[in-house]
FITI-579505 format. One record per residue (C-alpha): residue in three letters; x, y, z. Coordinates in steps of 0.001 Angstrom, whole numbers, plus 500000, padded with zeros to 6 digits. Example, Ala and Ser with C-alpha at 12.3 -4.5 7.8 and 13.67 -1.06 7.14 Angstrom:
FITI-579505
Ala512300495500507800;Ser513670498940507140;
***
This chain:
FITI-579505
Unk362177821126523129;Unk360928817842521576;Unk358644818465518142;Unk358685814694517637;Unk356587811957518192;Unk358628808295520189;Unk357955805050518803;Unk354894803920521199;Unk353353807153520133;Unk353515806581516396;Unk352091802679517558;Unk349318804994519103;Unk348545806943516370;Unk348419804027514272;Unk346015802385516712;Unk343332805133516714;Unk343722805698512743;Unk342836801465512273;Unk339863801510514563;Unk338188804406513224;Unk338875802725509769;Unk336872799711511040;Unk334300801258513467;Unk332984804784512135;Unk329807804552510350;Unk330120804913506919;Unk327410807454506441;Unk328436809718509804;Unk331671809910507727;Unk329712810667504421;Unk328226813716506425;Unk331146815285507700;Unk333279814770504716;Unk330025815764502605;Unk329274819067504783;Unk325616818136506074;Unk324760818407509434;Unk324581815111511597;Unk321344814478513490;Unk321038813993517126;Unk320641810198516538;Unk324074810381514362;Unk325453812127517612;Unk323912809856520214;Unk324555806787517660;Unk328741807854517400;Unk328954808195521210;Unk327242804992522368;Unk329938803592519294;Unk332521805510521800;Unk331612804681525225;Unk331413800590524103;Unk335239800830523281;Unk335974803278526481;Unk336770806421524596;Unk333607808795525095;Unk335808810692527582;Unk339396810068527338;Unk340371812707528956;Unk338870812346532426;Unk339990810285535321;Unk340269806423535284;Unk338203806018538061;Unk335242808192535915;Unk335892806019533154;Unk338456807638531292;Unk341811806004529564;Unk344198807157531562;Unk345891808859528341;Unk348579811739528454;Unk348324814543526681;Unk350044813791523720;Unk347595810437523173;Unk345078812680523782;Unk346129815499521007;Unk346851812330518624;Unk343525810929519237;Unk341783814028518634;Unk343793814416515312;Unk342900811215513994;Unk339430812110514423;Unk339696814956512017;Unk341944813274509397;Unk339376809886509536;Unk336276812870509120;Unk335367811628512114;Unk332989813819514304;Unk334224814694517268;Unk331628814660520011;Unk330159817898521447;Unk332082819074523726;Unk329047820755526075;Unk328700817864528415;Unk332145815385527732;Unk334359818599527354;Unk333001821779529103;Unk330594820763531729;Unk332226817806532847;Unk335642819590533414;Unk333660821830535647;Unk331844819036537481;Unk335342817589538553;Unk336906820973539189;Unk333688822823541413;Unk330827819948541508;Unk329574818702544624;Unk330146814591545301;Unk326388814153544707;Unk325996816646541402;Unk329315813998539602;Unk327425811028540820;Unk324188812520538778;Unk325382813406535460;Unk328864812603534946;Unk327993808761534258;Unk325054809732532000;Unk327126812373529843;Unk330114809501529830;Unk327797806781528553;Unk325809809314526473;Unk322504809428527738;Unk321852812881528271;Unk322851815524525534;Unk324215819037526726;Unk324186822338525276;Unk325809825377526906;Unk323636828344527880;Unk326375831364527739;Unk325240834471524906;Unk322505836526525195;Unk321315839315522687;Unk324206842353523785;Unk326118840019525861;Unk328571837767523408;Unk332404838366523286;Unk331139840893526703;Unk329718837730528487;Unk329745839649531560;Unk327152841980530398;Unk324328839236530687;Unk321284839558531839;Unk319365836353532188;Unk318364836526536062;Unk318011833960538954;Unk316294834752541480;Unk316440832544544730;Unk312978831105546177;Unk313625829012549091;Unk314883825410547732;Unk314856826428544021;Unk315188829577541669;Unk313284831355539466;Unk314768831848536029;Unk313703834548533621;Unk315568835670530082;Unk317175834665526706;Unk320204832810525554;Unk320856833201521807;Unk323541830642519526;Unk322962828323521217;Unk324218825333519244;Unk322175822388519081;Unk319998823619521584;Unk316955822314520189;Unk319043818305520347;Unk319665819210524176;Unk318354817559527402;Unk320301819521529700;Unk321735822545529561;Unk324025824497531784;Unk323740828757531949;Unk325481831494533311;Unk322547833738535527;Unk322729837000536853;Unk321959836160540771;Unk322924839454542330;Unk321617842639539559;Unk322825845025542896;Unk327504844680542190;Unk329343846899540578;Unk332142844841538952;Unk329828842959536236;Unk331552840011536985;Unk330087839294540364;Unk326926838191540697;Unk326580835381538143;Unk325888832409538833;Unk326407828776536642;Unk323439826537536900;Unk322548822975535579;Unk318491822902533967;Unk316686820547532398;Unk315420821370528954;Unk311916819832529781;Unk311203822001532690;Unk308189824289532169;Unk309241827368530989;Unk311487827037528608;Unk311175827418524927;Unk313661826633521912;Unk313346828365518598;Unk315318827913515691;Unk317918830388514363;Unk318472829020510426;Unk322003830752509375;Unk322886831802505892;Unk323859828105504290;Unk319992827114505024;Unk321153825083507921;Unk319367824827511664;Unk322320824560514382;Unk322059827156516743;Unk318409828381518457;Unk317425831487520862;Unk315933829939524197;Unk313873831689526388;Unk313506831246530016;Unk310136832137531443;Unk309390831215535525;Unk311800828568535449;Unk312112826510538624;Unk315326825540539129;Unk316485823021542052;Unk319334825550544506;Unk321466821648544102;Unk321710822361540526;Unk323860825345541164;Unk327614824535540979;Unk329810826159543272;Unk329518829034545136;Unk326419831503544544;Unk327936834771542909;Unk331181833015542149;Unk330271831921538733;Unk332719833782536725;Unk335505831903538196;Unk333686828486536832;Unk333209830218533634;Unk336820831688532977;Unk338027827727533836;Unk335664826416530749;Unk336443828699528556;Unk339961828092528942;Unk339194823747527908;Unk337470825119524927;Unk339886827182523197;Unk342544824474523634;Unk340684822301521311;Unk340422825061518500;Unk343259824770516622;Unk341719821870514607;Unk344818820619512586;Unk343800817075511435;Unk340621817893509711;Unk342111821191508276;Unk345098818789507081;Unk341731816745505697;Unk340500819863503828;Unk343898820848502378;Unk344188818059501031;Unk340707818159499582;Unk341158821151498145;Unk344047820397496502;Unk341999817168494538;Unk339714819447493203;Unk341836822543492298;Unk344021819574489974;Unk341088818670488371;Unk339909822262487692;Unk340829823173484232;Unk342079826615483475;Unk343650827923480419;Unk344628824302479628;Unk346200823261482045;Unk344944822198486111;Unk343974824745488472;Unk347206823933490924;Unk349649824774487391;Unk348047828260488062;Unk351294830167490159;Unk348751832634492265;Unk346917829769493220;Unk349135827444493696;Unk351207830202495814;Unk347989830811498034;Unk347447827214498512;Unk351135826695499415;Unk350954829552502198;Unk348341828427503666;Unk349937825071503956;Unk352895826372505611;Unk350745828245508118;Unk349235825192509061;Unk352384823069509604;Unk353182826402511677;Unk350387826030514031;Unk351229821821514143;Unk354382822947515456;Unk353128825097517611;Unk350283822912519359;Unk353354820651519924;Unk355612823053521389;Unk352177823568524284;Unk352356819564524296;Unk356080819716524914;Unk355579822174527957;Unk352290820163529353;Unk353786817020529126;Unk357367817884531031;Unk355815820131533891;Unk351642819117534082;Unk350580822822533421;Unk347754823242532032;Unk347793825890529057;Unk348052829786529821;Unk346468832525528108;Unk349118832071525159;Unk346946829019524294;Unk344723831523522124;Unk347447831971519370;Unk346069828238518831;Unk342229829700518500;Unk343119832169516666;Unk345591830871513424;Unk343571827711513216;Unk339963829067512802;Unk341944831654510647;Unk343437828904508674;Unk340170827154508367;Unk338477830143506936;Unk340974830574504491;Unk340650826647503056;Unk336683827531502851;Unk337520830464500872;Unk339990828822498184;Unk337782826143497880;Unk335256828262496620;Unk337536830147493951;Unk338378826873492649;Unk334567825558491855;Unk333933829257490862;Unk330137829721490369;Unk329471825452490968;Unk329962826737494584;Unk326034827891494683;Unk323911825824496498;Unk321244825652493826;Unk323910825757490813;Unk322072823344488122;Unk318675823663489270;Unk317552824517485414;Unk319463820538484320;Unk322889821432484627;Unk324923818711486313;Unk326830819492489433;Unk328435818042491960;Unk326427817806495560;Unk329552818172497185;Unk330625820931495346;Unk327551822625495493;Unk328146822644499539;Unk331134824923499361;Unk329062827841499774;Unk326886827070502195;Unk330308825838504232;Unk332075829097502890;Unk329383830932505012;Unk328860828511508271;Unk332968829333508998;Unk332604832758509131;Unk331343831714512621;Unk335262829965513606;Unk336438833599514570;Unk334385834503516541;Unk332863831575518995;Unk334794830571521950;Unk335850834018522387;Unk336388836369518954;Unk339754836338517623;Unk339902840177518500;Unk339303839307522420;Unk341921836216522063;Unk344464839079520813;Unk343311841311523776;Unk344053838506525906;Unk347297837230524336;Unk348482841294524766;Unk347939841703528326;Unk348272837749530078;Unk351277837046528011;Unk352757839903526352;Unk352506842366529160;Unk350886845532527310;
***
């Protein structure tokens, strides 16, 4: 097993890491290294930045206007991205619907939206939980029901994150209420967000921040060509994205990012006269959780290793990635907060006292993670999974 990068790699790495020094936007980079949300226009801006140098969609095929990277450019790319605070884009449309467009899309549904998502001109959102029907996605309810050349939509989707930016968005529907296995009779479908019928409302979480929204579908007309594949089959198109988003989970560059922003401020937190990091229980938590991330690094290469000898795309043991780095990047939210102490508040210093506005978004940040565990699958399913796919139990 390899665990190291080769020389045209490394020139790779370096590569990606010098244009992102030159070409991301100073304040997109202020935002994500600041912990404020970016805009739709920051989004739409960053991608239009990305599709001008031919890297909106690295990973698809050449003749879709991808780079023709292997996996490991692909992994390093992605890396750089988080140690630059670069955002990366959404994956609904570049990552999740696009991989099912190639995989189950007719010739004419990739000829409609896969140059538009590519060049950024329509912005996707994904259509999947509904109140009672999260980590149990096959206990939805949201129903299609077929009317000659279109169907009628009627129900709710809930998270959904960045709805209210979205122009599309694609949605698992209930098309046959009548099976007994729950996972027949759903259907994916392609709408667009202006269609009559549907309304976005705004879900504000606890740091004060609007990401995700409930939608509602009332009488929505829905072309029968914006259904991809087979009617009834869509758990088989769902189980296939689910699998591209947990891949991209583990996160290590921008926890590597974190880490080491944590450790600036714990060294300039005074305690007992000394720094913060002289403290040994800190400095021993902060060290651990180092060493669990160069854990999962290694690991993430190891799935590289196998991907890159034999073109297999990750199994169900690819959740071990989901699961240590979202658990990892709760755990830098959390001793970032002990190290600011009670400057962690987001209205610490309302009354005159001076605080940092960086600082002061620790908490708010501290509370948005608590989400990491539990999207793309909870990190109690992933363990489910890992226990019967891999383990055998």
């Amino acid at each position: 097993m390899d665990l190291t990068y080769s020389t045209e790699e490394l020139a790779f790495r370096d590569d990606v890491r010098a244009w992102l020094n030159a070409n991301l936007p100073a304040d997109i980079r202020d935002k994500v290294t600041t912990y404020r949300h970016l805009s739709r226009e920051d989004y739409i801006r960053w991608h239009k930045i990305l599709a001008a140098r031919g890297w909106s969609v690295p990973h698809w095929p050449k003749e879709w206007g991808g780079t023709g990277w292997n996996i490991t450019q692909r992994y390093l790319y992605e890396e750089e991205f988080g140690l630059a605070g670069a955002p990366m884009l959404p994956p609904f449309g570049p990552v999740m619907c696009a991989s099912v467009l190639f995989k189950f899309g007719t010739p004419a549904q990739k000829e409609r939206f896969l140059p538009r998502i590519r060049d950024g001109e329509d912005f996707w959102v994904q259509g999947y939980s509904e109140p009672g029907a999260g980590s149990d996605l096959a206990a939805l309810k949201t129903s299609a029901v077929r009317r000659g050349d279109h169907y009628v939509v009627n129900g709710q989707k809930i998270w959904t994150t960045l709805g209210h930016y979205g122009d599309w968005i694609f949605c698992l529907v209930r098309t046959d209420p009548t099976v007994e296995k729950r996972q027949e009779g759903i259907s994916f479908l392609l709408m667009d967000m202006k269609t009559p019928g549907i309304t976005v409302r705004p879900l504000i979480l606890m740091d004060g921040g609007h990401e995700v929204n409930e939608i509602f579908f009332d009488d929505v007309k829905v072309p029968v060509s914006n259904l991809v594949y087979e009617e009834n089959k869509g758990w088989s198109v769902a189980k296939y994205l689910l699998g591209h988003e947990r891949m991209g989970s583990a996160s290590v560059g921008a926890s590597r990012r974190e880490l080491a922003s944590l450790k600036a401020v714990a060294a300039r937190e005074e305690r007992d006269g000394g720094s913060l990091m002289d403290d040994a229980r800190f400095r021993d938590r902060v060290t651990r959780v180092e060493i669990e991330l160069t854990a999962l690094e290694l690991t993430a290469m190891r799935f590289l290793d196998k991907m890159r000898k034999t073109g297999v795309p990750p199994g169900a043991d690819v959740s071990m990635l989901k699961i240590r780095g979202t658990e990892i990047q709760q755990a830098i939210t959390e001793l970032m907060m002990q190290a600011v102490g009670p400057q962690a508040q987001p209205f610490a210093g309302v009354d005159g006292g001076a605080v940092d506005p960086v600082v002061s978004r620790y908490s708010p940040r501290y509370f948005n993670y608590r989400k990491t565990s539990i999207y793309a699958g909870s990190n109690e399913i992933q363990r489910n999974i890992i226990a019967k796919m891999t383990l055998g139990l």
